[in-house]
C-alpha positions as CSV (number, residue, x, y, z in Angstrom):
1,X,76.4,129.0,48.4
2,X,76.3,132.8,48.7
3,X,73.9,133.8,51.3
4,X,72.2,137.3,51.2
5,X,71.5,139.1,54.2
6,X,68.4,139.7,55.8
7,X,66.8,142.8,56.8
8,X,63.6,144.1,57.7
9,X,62.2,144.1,54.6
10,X,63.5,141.3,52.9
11,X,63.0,138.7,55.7
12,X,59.8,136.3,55.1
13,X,57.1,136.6,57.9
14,X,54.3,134.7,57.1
15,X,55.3,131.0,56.3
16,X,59.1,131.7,56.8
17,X,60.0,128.4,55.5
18,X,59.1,129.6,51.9
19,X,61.7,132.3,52.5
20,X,65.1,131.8,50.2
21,X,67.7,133.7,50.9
22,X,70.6,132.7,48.3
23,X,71.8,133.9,45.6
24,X,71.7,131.0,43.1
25,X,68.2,130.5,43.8
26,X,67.5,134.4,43.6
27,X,69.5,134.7,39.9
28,X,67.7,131.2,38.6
29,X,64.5,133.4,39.4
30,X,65.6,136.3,37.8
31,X,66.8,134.9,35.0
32,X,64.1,133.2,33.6
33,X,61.6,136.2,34.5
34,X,60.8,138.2,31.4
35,X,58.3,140.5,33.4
36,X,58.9,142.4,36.3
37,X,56.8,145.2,38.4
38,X,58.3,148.1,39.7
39,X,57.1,149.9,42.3
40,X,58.1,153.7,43.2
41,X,56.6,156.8,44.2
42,X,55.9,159.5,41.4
43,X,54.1,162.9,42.5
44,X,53.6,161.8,45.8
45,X,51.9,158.8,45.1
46,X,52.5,155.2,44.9
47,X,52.9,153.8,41.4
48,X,53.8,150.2,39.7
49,X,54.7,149.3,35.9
50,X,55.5,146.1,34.9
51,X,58.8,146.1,32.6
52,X,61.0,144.0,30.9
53,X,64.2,143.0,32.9
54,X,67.5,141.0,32.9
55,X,70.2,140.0,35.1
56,X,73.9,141.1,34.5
57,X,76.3,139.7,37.3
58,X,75.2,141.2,41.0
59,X,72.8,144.1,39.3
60,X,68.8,143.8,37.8
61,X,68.8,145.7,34.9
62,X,65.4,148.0,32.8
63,X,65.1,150.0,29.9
64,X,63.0,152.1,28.2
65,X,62.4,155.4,26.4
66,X,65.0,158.2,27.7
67,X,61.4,159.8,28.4
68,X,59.9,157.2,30.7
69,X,58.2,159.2,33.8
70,X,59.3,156.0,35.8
71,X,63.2,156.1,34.3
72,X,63.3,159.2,35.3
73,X,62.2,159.5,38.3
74,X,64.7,156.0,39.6
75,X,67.5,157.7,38.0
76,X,66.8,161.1,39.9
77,X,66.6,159.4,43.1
78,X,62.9,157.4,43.9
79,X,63.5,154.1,45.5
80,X,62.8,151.1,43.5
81,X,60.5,147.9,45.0
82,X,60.4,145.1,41.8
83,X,58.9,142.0,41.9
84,X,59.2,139.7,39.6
85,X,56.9,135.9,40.0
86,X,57.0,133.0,38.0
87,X,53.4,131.0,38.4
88,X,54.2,127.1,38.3
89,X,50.8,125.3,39.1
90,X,47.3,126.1,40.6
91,X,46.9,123.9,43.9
92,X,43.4,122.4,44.1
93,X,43.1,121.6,47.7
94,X,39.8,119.8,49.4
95,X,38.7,123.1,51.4
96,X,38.6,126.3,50.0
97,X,40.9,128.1,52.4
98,X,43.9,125.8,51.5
99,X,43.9,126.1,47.8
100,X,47.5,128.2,46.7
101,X,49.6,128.6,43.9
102,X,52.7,127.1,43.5
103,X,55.5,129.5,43.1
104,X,58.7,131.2,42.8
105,X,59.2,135.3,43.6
106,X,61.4,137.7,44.2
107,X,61.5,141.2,46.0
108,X,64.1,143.9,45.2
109,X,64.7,147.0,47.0
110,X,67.4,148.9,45.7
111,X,67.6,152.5,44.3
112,X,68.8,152.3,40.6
113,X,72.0,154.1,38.3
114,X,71.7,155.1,35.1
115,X,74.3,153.3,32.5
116,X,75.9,156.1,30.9
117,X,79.2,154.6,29.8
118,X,78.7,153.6,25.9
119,X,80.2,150.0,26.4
120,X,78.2,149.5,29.1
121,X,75.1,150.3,27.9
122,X,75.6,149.1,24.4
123,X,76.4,145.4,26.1
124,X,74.0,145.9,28.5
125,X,71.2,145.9,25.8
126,X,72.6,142.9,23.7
127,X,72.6,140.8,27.2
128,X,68.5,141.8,27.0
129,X,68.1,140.9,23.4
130,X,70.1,137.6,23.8
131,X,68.0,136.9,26.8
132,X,64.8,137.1,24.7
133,X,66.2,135.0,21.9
134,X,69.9,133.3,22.0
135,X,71.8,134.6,18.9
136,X,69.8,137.5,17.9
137,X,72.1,140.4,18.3
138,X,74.7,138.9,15.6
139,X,71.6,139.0,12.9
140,X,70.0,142.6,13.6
141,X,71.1,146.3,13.2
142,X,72.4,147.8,16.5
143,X,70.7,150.8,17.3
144,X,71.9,154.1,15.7
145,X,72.9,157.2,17.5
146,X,69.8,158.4,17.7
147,X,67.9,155.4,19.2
148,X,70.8,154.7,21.7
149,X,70.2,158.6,22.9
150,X,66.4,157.9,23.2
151,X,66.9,154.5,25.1
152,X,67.1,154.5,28.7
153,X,69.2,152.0,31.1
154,X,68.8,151.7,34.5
155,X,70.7,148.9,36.9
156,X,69.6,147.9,40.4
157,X,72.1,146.3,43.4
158,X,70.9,142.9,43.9
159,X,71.8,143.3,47.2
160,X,68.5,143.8,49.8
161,X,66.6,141.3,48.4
162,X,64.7,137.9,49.0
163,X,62.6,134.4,47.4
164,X,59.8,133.1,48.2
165,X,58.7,129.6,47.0
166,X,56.2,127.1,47.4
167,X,55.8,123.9,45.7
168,X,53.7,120.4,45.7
169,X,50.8,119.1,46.7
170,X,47.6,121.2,48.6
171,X,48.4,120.7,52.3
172,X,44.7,120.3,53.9
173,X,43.4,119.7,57.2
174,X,44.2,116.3,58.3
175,X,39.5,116.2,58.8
176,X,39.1,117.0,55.2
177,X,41.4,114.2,53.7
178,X,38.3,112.2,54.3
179,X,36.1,114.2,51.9
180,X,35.4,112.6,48.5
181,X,36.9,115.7,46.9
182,X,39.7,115.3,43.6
183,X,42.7,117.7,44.9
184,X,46.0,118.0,43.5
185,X,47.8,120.5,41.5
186,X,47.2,121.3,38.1
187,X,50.5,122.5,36.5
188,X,51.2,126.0,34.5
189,X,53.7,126.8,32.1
190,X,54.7,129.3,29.4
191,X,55.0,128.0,25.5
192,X,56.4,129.1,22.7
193,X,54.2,129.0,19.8
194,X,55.2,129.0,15.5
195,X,56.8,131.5,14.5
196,X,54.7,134.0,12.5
197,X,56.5,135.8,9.8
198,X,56.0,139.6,9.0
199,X,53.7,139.7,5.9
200,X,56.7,141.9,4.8
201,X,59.5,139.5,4.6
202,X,60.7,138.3,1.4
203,X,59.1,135.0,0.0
204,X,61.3,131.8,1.5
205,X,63.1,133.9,4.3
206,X,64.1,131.1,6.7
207,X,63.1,131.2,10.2
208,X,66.3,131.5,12.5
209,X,66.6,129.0,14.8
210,X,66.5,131.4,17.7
211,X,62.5,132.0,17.5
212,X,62.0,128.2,17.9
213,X,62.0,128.6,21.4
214,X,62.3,125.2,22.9
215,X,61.1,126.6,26.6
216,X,59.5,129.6,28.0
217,X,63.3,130.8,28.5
218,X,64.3,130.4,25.3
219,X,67.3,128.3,25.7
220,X,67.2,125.3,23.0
C-alpha cells in the first residue's frame, strides 16, 4: 500500500483518526467523484468553482473553455486547493452536537500543467467521457480542430494530498443513550434515472447501454 507523505497541510488535525493517507483509498475517492471545487486566487482574491474532474494514473485532471478565467490563471502559475466529497449518510445522533455526516474527502494542493501534446490531450478527454459513461467515445464525433483549440486541459500532481472519512453510527455521550430518542444514520446515495431521449432523435433510436447507469459511477 503506497503511502503519501504528510505535510503541514495535508496532515488531519481535528479527529486525526479520520485522516487517510494512501493512495488506493485517495484514487477510489477520486474516481468516483464527478464534482470537484477548486480553490485559487484570481485578482487578489480568493475564489472557488466547482468543476468536473477525473483521475489519469498519479495526476487529477480539469477542463474547460480555453477562456476559463480559472484555466487560465492555474496554467499561468496560481496554486490550486480542490476538494472533492462524496456524502454517504446523514447521522441522526440523540444530542444535537453529535449529529455528522458520514463521509469520504479529499484535499489537493498542487499547482497545475497545461496538456499541450495532441495525444495527450486528445486521450486525456476520452478518459473523462468514458468516466461519465463506459463506451461512449467509440459512438460520438471527436472534437474537430476547432473545438480541441477552444478546450482547455489542465493536470494536477497527486502528490501533497490527503482523505478524510467517517463512517457508522452517531457516537453520543455515554448520559444521552438513556434518552428515548430514534438515532441512527439515514443513508444517501446518487441514482441514475431513465434515460430521456432528445425530442430530436429519430423515432426507435435505441438507448445505448452506457446511459443505463447501474450506479452513481456508471460502471454496469
Amino acid at each position: 500500500m503506497t503511502e503519501i507523505k504528510k505535510t503541514d497541510r495535508t496532515r488531519v488535525k481535528r479527529l486525526p483518526d479520520r485522516g487517510r493517507y494512501d493512495r488506493a483509498t485517495i484514487d477510489a475517492i477520486l474516481d468516483e467523484a464527478l464534482i470537484a471545487h477548486v480553490g485559487f486566487e484570481f485578482d487578489g482574491a480568493p475564489a472557488v468553482v466547482p468543476t468536473a474532474c477525473w483521475r489519469g494514473g498519479d495526476r487529477l485532471y480539469i477542463h474547460g473553455s480555453s477562456k476559463s478565467r480559472m484555466l487560465m490563471a492555474l496554467r499561468d502559475g496560481a496554486r490550486a486547493c480542490v476538494c472533492v466529497t462524496l456524502m454517504d449518510g446523514l447521522v441522526l445522533a440523540r444530542s444535537a452536537f453529535h449529529h455528522s455526516i458520514n463521509y469520504r474527502s479529499v484535499v489537493l494542493y498542487g499547482s497545475a500543467v497545461e496538456i499541450t501534446d495532441p495525444d495527450e490531450k486528445i486521450a486525456a478527454l476520452k478518459d473523462f467521457t468514458e468516466k461519465v459513461a463506459p463506451g461512449r467515445w467509440d459512438e460520438i464525433r471527436g472534437p474537430d480542430p476547432q473545438e480541441f483549440k477552444a478546450t482547455m486541459v489542465l493536470a494536477i500532481p497527486i502528490a501533497e494530498v490527503s482523505a478524510k472519512m467517517r463512517s457508522g453510527p452517531p457516537i453520543d455521550d455515554e448520559p444521552d443513550y438513556a434518552l428515548p430518542v430514534w438515532a441512527g444514520v439515514v443513508p444517501l446515495a446518487q441514482s441514475m434515472g431513465e434515460p430521456e431521449p432528445d425530442p430530436k432523435l429519430p423515432p426507435g433510436t435505441p438507448v445505448p447501454d452506457h446511459a443505463r447507469h447501474l450506479d452513481r459511477m456508471g460502471r454496469r
